[in-house]
C-alpha positions as CSV (number, residue, x, y, z in Angstrom):
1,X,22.7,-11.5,-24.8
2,X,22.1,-9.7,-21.6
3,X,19.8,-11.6,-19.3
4,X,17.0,-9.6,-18.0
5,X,18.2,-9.5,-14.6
6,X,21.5,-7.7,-15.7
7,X,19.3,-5.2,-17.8
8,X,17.0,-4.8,-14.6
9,X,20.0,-4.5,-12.4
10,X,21.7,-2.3,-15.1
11,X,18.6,0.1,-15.3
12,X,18.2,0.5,-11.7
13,X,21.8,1.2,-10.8
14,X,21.5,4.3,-13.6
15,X,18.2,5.0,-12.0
16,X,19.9,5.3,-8.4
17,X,23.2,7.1,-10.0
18,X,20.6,9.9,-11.5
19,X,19.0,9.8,-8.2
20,X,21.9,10.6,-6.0
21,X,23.0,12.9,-8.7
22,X,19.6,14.9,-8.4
23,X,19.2,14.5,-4.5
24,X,23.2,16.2,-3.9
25,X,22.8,19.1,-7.2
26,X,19.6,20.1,-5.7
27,X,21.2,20.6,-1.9
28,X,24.2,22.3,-3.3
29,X,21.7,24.5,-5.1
30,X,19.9,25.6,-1.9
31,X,23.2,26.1,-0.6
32,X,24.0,28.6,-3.5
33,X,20.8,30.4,-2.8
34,X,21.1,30.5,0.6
35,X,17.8,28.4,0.9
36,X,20.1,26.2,3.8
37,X,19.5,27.0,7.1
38,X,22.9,28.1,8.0
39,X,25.6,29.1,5.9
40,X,28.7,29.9,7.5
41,X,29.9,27.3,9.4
42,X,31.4,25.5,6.5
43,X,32.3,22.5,8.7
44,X,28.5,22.0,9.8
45,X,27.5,22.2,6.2
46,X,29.6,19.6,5.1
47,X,28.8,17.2,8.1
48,X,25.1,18.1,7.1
49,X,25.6,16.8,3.9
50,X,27.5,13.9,4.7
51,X,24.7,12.9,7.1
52,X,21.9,13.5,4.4
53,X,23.9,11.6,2.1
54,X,23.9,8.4,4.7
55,X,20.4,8.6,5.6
56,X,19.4,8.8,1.9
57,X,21.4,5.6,1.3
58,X,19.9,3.8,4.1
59,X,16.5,4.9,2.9
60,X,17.1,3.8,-0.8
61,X,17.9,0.7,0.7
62,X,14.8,0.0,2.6
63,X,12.5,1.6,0.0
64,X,14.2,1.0,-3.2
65,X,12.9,2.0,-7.0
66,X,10.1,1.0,-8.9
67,X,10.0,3.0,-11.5
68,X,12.4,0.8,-14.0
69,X,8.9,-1.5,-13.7
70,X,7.2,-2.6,-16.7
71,X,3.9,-2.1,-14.9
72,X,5.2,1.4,-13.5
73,X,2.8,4.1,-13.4
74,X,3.0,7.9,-12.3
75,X,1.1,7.3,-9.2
76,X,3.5,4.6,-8.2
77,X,6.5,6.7,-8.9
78,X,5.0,9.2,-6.7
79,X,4.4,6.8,-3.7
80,X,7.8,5.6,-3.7
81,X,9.2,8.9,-3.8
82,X,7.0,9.6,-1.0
83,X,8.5,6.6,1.1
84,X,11.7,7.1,0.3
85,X,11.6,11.1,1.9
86,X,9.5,9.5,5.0
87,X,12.0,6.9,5.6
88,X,14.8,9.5,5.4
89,X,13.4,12.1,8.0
90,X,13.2,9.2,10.3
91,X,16.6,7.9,9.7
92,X,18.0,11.0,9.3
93,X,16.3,12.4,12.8
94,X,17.9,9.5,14.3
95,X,21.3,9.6,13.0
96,X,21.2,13.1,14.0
97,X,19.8,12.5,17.6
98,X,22.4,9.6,18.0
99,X,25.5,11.6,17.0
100,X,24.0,14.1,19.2
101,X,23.3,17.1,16.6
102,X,21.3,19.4,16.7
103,X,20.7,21.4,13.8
104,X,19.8,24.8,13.5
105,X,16.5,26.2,11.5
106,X,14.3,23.2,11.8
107,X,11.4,24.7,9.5
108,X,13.9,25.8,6.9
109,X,15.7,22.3,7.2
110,X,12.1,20.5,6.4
111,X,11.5,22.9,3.3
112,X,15.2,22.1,2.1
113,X,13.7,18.5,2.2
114,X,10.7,19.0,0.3
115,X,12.6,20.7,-2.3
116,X,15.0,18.1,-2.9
117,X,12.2,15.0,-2.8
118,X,10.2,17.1,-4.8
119,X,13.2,17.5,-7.4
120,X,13.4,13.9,-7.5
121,X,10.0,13.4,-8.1
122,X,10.4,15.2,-11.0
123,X,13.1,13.5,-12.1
124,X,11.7,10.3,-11.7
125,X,8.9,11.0,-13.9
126,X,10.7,12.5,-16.2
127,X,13.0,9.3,-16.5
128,X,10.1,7.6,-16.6
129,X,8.8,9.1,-19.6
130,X,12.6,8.5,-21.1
131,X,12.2,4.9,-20.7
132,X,8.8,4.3,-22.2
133,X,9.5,6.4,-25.2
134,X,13.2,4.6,-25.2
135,X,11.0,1.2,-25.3
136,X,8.4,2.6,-28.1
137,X,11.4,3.1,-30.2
138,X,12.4,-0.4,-30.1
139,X,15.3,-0.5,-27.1
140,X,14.8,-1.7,-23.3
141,X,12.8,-4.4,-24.8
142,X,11.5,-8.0,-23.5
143,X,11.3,-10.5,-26.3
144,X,8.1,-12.6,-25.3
145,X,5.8,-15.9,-27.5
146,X,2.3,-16.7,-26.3
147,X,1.3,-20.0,-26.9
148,X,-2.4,-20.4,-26.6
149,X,-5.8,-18.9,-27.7
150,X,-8.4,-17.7,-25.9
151,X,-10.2,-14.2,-24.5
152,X,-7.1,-13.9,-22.1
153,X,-4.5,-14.5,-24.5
154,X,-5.8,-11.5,-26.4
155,X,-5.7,-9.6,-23.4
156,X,-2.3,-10.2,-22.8
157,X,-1.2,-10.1,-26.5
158,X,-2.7,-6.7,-27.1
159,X,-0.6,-5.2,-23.8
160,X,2.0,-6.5,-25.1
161,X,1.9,-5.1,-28.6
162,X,2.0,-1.9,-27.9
163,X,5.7,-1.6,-27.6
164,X,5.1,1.4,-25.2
165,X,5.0,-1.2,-22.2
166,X,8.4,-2.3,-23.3
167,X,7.7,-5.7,-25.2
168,X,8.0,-6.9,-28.2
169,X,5.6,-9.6,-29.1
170,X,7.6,-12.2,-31.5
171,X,4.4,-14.0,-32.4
172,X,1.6,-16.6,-31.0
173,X,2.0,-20.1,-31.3
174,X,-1.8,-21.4,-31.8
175,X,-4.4,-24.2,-33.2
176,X,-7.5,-21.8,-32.2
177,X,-8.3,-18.6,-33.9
178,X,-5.9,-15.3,-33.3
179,X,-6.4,-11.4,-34.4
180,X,-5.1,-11.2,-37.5
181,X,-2.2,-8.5,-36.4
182,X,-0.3,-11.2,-34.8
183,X,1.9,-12.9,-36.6
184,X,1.2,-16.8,-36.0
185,X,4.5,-19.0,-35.7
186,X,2.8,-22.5,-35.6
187,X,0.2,-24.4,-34.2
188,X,1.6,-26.1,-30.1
189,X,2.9,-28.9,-31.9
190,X,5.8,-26.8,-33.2
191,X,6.8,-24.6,-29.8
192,X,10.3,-27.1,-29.0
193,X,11.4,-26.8,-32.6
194,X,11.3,-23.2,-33.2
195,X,12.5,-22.1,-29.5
196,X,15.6,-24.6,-30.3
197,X,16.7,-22.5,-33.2
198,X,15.6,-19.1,-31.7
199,X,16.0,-17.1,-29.0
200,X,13.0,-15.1,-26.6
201,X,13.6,-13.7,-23.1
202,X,9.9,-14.7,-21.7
203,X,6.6,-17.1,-22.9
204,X,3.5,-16.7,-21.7
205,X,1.2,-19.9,-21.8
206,X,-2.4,-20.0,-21.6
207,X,-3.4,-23.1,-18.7
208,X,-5.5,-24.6,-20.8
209,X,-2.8,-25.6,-23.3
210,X,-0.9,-28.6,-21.8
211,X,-1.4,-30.9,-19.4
212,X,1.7,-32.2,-16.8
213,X,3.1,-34.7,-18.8
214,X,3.0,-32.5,-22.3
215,X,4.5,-29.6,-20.6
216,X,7.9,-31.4,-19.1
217,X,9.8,-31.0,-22.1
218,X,9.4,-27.1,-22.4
219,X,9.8,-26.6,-18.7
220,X,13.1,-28.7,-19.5
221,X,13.6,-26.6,-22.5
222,X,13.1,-23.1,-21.0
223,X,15.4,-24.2,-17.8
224,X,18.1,-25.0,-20.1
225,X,18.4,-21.8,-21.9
226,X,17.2,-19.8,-19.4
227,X,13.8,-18.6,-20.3
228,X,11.3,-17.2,-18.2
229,X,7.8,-19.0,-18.3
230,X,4.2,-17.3,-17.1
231,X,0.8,-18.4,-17.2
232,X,-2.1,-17.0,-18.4
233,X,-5.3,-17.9,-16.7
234,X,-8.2,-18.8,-18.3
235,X,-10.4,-16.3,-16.7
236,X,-9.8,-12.9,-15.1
237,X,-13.0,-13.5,-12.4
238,X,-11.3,-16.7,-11.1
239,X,-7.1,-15.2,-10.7
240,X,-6.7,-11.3,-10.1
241,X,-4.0,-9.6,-9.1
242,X,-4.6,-10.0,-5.8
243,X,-4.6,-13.9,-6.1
244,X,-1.6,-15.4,-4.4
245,X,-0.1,-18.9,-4.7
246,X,0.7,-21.0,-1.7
247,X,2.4,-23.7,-1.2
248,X,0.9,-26.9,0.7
249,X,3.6,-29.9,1.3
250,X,4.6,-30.5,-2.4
251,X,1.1,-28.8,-3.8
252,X,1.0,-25.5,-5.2
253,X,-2.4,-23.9,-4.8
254,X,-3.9,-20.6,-5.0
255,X,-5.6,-17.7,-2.3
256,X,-8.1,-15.9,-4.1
257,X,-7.3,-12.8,-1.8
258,X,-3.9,-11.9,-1.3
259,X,-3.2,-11.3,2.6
260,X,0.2,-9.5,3.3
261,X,-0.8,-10.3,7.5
262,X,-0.9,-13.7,6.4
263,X,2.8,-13.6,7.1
264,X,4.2,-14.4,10.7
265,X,6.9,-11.8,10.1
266,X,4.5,-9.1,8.8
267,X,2.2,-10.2,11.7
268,X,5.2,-9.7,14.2
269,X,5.9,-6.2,13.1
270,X,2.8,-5.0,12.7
271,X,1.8,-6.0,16.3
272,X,5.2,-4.3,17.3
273,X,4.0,-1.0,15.9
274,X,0.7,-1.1,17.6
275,X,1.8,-2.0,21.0
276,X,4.9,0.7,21.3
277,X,2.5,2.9,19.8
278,X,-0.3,2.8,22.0
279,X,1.7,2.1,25.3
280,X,3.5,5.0,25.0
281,X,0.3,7.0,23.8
282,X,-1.4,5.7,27.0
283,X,1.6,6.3,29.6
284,X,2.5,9.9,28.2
285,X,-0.9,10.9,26.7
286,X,-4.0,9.5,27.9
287,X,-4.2,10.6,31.5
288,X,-4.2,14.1,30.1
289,X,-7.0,13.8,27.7
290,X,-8.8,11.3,30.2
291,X,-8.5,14.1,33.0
292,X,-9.8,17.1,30.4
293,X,-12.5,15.2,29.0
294,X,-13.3,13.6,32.5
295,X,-14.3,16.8,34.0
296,X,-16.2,18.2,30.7
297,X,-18.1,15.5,30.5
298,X,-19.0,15.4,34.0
299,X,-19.8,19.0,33.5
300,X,-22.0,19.0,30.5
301,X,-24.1,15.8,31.1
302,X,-25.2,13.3,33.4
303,X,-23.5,9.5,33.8
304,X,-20.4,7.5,32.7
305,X,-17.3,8.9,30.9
306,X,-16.5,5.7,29.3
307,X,-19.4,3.5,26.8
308,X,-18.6,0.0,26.3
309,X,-20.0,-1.8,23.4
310,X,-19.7,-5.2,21.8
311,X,-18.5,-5.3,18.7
312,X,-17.3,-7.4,16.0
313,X,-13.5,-8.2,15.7
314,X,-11.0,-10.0,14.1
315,X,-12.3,-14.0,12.8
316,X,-15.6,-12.8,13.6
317,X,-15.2,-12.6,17.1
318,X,-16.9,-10.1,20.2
319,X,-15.4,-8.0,21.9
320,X,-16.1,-5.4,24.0
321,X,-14.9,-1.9,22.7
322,X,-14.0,1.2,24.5
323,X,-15.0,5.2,23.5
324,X,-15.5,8.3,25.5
325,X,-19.7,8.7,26.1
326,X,-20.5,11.1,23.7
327,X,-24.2,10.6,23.7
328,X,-27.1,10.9,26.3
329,X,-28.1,7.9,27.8
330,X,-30.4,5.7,25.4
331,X,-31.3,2.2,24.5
332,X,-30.9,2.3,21.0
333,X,-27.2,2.6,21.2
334,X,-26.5,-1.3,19.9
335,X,-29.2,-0.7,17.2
336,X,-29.2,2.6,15.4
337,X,-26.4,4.5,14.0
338,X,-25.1,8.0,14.6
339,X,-27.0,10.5,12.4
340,X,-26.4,14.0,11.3
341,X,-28.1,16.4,14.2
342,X,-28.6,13.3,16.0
343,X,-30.6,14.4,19.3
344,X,-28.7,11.5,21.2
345,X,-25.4,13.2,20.8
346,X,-24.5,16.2,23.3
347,X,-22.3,19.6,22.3
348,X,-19.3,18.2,23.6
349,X,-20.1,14.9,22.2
350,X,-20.3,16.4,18.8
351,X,-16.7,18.3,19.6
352,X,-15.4,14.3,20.2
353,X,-16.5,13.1,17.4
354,X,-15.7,15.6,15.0
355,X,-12.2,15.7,16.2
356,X,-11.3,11.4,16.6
357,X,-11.5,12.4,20.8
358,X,-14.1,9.7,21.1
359,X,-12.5,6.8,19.9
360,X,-8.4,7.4,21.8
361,X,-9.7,5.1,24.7
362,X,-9.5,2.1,22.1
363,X,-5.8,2.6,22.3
364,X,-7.0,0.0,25.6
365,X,-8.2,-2.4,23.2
366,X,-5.4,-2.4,20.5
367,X,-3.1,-2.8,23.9
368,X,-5.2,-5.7,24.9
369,X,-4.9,-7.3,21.5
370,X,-8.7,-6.8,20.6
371,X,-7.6,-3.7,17.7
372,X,-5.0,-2.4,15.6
373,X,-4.1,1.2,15.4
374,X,-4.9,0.8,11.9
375,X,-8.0,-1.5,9.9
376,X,-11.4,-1.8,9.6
377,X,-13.3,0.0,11.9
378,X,-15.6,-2.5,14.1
379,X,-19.4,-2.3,13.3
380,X,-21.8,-3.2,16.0
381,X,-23.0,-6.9,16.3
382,X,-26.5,-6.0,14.8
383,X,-24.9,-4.4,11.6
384,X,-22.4,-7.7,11.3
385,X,-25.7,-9.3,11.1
386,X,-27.7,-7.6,8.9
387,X,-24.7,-6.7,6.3
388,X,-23.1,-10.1,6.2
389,X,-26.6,-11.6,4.4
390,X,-26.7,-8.3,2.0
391,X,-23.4,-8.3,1.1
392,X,-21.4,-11.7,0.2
393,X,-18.0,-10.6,0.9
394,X,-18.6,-8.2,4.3
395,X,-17.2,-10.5,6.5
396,X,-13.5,-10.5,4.6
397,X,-13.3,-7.5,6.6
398,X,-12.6,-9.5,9.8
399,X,-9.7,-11.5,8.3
400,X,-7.7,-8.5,10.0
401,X,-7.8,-6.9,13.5
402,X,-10.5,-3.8,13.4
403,X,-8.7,-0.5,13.8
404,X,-8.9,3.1,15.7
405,X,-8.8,4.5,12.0
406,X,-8.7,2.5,8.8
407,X,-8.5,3.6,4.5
408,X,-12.1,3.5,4.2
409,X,-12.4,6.5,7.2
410,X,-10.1,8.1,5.2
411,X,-11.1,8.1,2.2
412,X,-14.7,9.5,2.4
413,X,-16.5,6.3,3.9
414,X,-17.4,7.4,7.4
415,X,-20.5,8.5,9.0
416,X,-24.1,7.2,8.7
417,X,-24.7,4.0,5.9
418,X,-28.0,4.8,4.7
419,X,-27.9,2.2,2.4
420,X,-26.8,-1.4,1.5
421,X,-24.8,0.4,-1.5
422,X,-23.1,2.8,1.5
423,X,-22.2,-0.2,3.4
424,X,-20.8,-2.4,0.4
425,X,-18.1,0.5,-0.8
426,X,-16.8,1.4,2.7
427,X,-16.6,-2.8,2.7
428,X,-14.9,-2.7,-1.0
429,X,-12.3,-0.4,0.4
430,X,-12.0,-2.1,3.7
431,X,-10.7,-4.7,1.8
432,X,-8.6,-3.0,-0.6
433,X,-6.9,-2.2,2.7
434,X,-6.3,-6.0,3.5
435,X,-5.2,-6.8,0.0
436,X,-2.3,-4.1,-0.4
437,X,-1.2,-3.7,3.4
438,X,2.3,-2.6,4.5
439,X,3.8,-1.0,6.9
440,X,3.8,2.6,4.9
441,X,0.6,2.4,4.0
442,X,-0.6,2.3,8.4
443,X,2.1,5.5,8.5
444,X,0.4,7.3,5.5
445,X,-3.3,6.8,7.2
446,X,-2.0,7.9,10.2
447,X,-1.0,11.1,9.0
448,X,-4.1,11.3,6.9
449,X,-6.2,11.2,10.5
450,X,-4.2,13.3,12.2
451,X,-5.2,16.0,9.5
452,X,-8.5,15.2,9.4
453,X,-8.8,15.4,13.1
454,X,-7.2,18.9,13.0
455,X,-9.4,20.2,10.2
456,X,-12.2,18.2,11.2
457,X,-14.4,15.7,9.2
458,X,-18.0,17.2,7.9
459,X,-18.9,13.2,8.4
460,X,-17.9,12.4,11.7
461,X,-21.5,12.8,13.5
């Protein structure tokens, strides 16, 4: 019997074959059709090719495929697709740019790429659908047992009877009550016996069942003959899937938030990013925009081009954060928020602020080490106040450095917090944004601000 390793492996090898298939049919078509940017220097073409063909390997390797998951879904197809062609422009721009190439028809070249990532979407989804109908039919199965009873146990045995998700659910090993469509195989007492004499690729344990002495013999059991063992808490309030087990000297214990920036190396390339980022925005950049907004500020309204403000940062900390004035000078500034047709706030204040202009001097503070390019925006000190007695998990938010631009700005929570509800979404998604951090996910945010500061956002006041 294949282990399920090999069948994962197998699986995602034909994935990647179909893949590369897909990505080199689809450029030969545009070829064809003369959808390529040039076609007459055959040489070129084939060099092209031959370069695409690298960089797509590179970025397979740095992305890799999901879709072979159990848990797979089309969104999460569609994201890693969506890496996969990011991480290839960049490799491919640089492969390019080291070899010294230039290639002609840069427009047409980046429509040739959308085509081809945007075959392979399709295809992906398409396998996708393959395999889950392939597994309701009985094949690309896991064999699993439950042994336990429970609310959770239910849970997890009704996912796994619908053969859909690519189980198949031999039976439950109980002394409690169980739904009548599973078929019972004994009460604990018989779980060595029958696993001696039969064969099952996973078992799923509720952690109520044994206790450490009880459970030695199946962990020696399932070692032996190489079967994989989960447990199944006993509630879904107390372990999520964001809960994260750590280890403490020769204790095991578990982080009711998962915290990718927990992670030295994560920590280390994510500082990485910001610094490069914002030194080269403020060698290149900055004393361009400083010097334009310098003089129509000074122009349109009395005082200081620069406000400083404390705010609230990462641990909970102050710290004193930069903008470009775009407000009259007024007292209430630590106090109230921004409102829309707020008198404080001048034409050309209004211009900033609807177009992210404001906030480019905190490229300073994520220098400095105050910020990030990308987090939780910073609230004023007497909003940390107020909000961290109405809401019992606001403060989570400062477990990470504050950011320029963050998932809650981008996704519809920015502007005025009228109410406690207001605060506590932006505050839910601020740490959604903490929870499921990587690297892509600061890129795609990134480009989502850029377009928003292009277009403009009907709540930035």
């Amino acid at each position: 019997m294949k282990s399920p390793n090999n069948r994962a492996f197998i699986l995602s090898s034909i994935i990647t074959v179909i893949d590369w298939l897909t990505f080199n049919a689809v450029l030969l078509l545009c070829y064809l059709f003369n959808i390529w940017p040039y076609t007459d220097d055959h040489i070129l073409v084939f060099s092209d090719v031959l370069i695409a063909n690298i960089s797509y390997f590179i970025a397979h390797l740095f992305v890799g495929i999901t879709l072979h998951s159990r848990s797979s879904t089309p969104a999460s197809v569609l994201r890693n697709t969506s890496r996969t062609a990011l991480m290839f422009i960049i490799v491919n721009a640089a492969v390019l740019g080291m070899a010294h190439l230039v290639v002609p028809g840069f427009w047409r070249s980046l429509f040739v790429a959308s085509v081809v990532f945007g075959s392979i979407s399709i295809e992906r989804l398409l396998v996708r659908d393959l395999l889950k109908k392939m597994r309701g039919a009985g094949r690309n199965q896991m064999t699993t047992v439950i042994i336990g009873y429970g609310y959770m146990v239910e849970r997890v045995a009704e996912i796994m009877h619908d053969q859909w998700n690519g189980y198949q659910l031999l039976g439950i090993f109980s002394s409690g009550e169980i739904n009548d469509k599973y078929k019972r195989l004994g009460n604990i007492d018989n779980v060595i016996y029958w696993l001696e004499n039969n064969s099952v690729d996973e078992i799923y344990i509720a952690s109520n069942v044994y206790n450490d002495d009880e459970i030695k013999p199946l962990l020696k059991l399932c070692y032996r003959k190489m079967i994989r063992l989960y447990y199944i808490p006993r509630s879904h309030s107390a372990y999520n899937r964001h809960t994260e087990v750590l280890e403490m000297g020769n204790v095991y214990v578990m982080a009711q938030y998962k915290e990718p920036l927990m992670s030295t190396k994560q920590r280390v390339k994510k500082r990485a990013f910001d610094v490069f980022f914002s030194a080269f925005f403020l060698v290149f950049l900055f004393p361009w925009v400083l010097l334009i907004v310098a003089i129509i500020t000074k122009i349109t309204m009395p005082g200081p081009i620069f406000f400083k403000q404390k705010r609230t940062g990462y641990d909970g900390k102050d710290f004193t954060c930069y903008k470009f004035r775009s407000m009259k000078i007024n007292g209430d500034s630590d106090k109230v928020q921004a409102t829309q047709g707020d008198p404080r706030v001048t034409k050309w204040g209004r211009f900033m602020r609807h177009t992210n202009i404001d906030e480019l001097p905190q490229f300073i503070n994520v220098l400095m080490g105050d910020m990030s390019i990308v987090g939780p925006r910073p609230h004023m000190l007497a909003h940390t106040e107020y909000y961290s007695e109405k809401i019992g998990d606001y403060m989570i938010r400062h477990y990470v450095k504050p950011g320029i631009t963050g998932w809650a700005q981008t996704h519809g929570e920015r502007g005025e917090t009228k109410t406690v509800d207001d605060m506590a979404r932006r505050v839910e998604k601020d740490i959604w944004y903490i929870e499921h951090w990587n690297f892509w996910l600061d890129i795609q945010i990134i480009f989502k601000t850029i377009k928003d500061a292009i277009v403009g956002d009907d709540k930035a006041y």
